[in-house]
N, C-alpha and C positions, 0 to 999 in steps of 0.2 A: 660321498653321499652327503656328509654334513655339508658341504660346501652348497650343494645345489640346495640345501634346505634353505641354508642362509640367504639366497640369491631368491629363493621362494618367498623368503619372508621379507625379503626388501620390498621384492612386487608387491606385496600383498600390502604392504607400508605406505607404498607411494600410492595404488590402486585409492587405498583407503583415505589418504590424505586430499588425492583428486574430487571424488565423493565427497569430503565432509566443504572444499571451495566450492562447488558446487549448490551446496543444499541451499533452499531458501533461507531466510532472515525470518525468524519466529515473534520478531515483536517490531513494532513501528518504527521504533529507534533504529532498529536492524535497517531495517529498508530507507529511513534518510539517509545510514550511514555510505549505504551502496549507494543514496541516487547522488552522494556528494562525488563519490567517485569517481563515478559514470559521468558526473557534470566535469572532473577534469578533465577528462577522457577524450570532451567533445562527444558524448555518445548523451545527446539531450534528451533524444526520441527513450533511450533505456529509463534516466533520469527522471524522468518525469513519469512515466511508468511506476517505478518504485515508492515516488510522492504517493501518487494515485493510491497507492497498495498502504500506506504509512497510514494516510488522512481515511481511508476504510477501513483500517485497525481502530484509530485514533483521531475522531474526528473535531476534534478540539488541537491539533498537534500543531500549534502556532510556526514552528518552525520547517514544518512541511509543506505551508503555506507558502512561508517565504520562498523557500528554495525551489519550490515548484513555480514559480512567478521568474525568478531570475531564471531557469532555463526555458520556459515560455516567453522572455523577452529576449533570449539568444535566437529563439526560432522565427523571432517576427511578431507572436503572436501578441501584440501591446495588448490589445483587450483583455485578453485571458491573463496574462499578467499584473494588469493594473487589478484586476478584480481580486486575484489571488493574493497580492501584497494590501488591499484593503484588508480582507481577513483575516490575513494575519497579524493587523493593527487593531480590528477588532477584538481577535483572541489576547495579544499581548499586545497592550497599548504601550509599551518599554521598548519594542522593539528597534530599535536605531536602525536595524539591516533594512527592517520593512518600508520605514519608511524611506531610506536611502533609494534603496530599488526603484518602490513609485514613484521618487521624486525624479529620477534617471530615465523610465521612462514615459514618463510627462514631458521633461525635456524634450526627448526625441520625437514625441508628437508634436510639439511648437506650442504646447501649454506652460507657458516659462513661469508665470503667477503660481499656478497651483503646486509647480515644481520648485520655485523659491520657499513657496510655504513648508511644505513635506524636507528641504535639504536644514531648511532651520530648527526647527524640529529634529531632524537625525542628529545636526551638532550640540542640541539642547539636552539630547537624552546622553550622546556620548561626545566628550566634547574634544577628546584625541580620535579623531576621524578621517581621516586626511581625503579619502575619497569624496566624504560629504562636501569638506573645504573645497576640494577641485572641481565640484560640479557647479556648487553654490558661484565660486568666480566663474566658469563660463558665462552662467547665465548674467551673471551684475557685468560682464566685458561686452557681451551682446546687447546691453542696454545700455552700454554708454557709462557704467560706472567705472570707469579705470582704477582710480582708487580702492573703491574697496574690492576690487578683482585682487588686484595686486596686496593688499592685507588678507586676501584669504591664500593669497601663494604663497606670502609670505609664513602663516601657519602650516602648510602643508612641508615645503622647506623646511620649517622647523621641528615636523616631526618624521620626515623623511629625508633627509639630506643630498640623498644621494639620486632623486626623482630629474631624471634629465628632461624629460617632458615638462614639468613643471616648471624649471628655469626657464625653457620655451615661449612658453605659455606666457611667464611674467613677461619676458624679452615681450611678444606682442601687444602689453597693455602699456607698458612702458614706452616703446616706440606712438604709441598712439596719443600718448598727454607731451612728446614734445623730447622725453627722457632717451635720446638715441644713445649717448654713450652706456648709461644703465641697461638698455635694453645690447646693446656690443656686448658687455660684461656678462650676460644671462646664457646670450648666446652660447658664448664663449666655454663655460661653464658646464653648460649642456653639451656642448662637443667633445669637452673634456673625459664629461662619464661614459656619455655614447659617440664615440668617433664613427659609426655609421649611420647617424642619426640626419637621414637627407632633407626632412623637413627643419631641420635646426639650419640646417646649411641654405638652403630658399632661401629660409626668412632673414637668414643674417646678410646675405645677398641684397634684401629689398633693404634694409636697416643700412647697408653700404652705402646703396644707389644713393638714402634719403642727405648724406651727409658729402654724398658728391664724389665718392669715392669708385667710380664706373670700374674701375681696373679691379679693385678688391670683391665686386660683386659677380664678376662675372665670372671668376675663379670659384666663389663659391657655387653658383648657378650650374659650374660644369664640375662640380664635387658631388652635389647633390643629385645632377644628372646618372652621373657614371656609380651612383648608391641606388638608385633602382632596376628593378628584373626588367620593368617594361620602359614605355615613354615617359619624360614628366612633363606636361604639355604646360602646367604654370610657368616652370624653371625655365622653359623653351621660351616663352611669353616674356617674362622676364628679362630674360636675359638680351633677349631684342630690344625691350624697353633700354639696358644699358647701353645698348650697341647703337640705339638711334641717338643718347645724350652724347656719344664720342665722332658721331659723326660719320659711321659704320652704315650707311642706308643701308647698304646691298646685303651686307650679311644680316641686318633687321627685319627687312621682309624677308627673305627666307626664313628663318626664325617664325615669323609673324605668320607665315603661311601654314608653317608647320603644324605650330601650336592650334590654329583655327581648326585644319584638318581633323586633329586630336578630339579637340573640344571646341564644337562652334560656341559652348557659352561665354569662351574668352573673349570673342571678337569684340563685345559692346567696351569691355576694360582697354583692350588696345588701342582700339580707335580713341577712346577719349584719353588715355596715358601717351599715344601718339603725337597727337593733338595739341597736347599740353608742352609737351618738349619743341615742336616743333616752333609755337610759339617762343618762347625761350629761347628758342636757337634764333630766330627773326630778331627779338627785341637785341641781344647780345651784338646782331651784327649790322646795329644801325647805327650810324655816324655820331 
């Protein structure tokens, strides 16, 4: 009889402990704390829900602002996120996340000025950031500032070491001012941390091609290939690109067909990296 009491009392224990994960969150902070969760979760629709419930506790609750904008800009919803990370700059004008967030998705709408301004500002307020760093370089690489893309990977680097994306990233700013060996080295690097890291492998492929190195790129092209679930219709592209500098027609257009299939937006690049070699190949074999 004692036994089965004890066996009662466990139920009754677990029952009771089921209930009390269950119960709502009784103050604002409660319910950020859940919609943070919910946001690792991928459960954004929940997330956001719980903002909602935070910011109608606590309508001044700066930080429910934030975090409801960042899972609003998971769902697509740029508008409703950029407006939510305003008010949150509003309420706490300190805030580094908020501004970070806006400036992230500004980017992604193609407003790169007002998102240069907002990524300066996040590294103003906090100035070990590194994600602020690594959006601010995108946008300075898309504009043609290599340099200080690569000064801002370089801090990101420094305060993450171990960011294999990053070295990537520098690898393409470096390839683009001339710096192909630097950009090898970056590569290299990145492969090092993440050896399944397929876009590291592309690019170090086109970084081969530029130094003439056809053999060494085409290994990475079918590294990278055999690292994705589905097609990689660039790496395909690519790698035709190598196969028509060796002389490889046959296996280039097929390649080249491929790729098109994949993605007709590759053709206009083919055709003029076609184009270009094929010249090169003409001028090399005149007398």
């Amino acid at each position: 009889m004692r036994r089965i009491f004890r066996v009662a009392a466990a139920l009754l224990l677990l029952s009771s402990a089921a209930v009390a994960q269950e119960k709502e969150p009784e103050t604002a902070a409660g319910y950020v704390q859940r919609g943070i969760e919910r946001y690792r979760k991928n459960d954004f629709d929940g997330a956001i829900a719980d903002y909602d419930r935070a910011i109608l506790l606590e309508p001044n609750n700066a930080a429910a602002f934030t975090n409801r904008g960042s899972a609003k800009g998971r769902k697509g919803d740029s508008g409703g996120a950029v407006a939510d990370f305003s008010m949150a700059i509003t309420l706490n004008p300190n805030d580094a996340m908020a501004y970070y967030g806006r400036a992230l998705t500004l980017a992604n709408k193609g407003d790169l000025d007002n998102a240069l301004t907002d990524y300066n500002i996040a590294i103003s307020l906090n100035p070990r950031y590194p994600a602020a760093y690594n959006g601010r370089a995108v946008i300075r690489s898309k504009r043609g500032d290599q340099a200080g893309a690569i000064e801002d990977y370089d801090r990101v680097i420094a305060l993450n070491p171990n960011a294999a994306e990053t070295y990537s990233n520098r690898a393409i700013s470096r390839s683009a001012i001339g710096d192909l060996d630097g950009a090898l080295a970056d590569y290299d690097k990145s492969i090092s941390l993440n050896p399944n890291y397929a876009y590291a492998y592309n690019n170090r492929g086109n970084t081969r091609a530029k130094k003439g190195d056809m053999d060494g790129a085409i290994a990475d092209y079918n590294k990278a290939m055999s690292l994705v679930p589905g097609p990689f219709p660039a790496a395909i592209a690519n790698r035709g690109l190598a196969e028509l500098s060796k002389g490889m027609d046959r296996e280039a257009e097929e390649d080249f067909r491929k790729a098109i299939d994949l993605s007709a937006r590759l053709k206009p690049m083919i055709e003029k990296e076609s184009a270009k070699i094929l010249e090169e190949r003409k001028a090399r074999q005149k007398p």
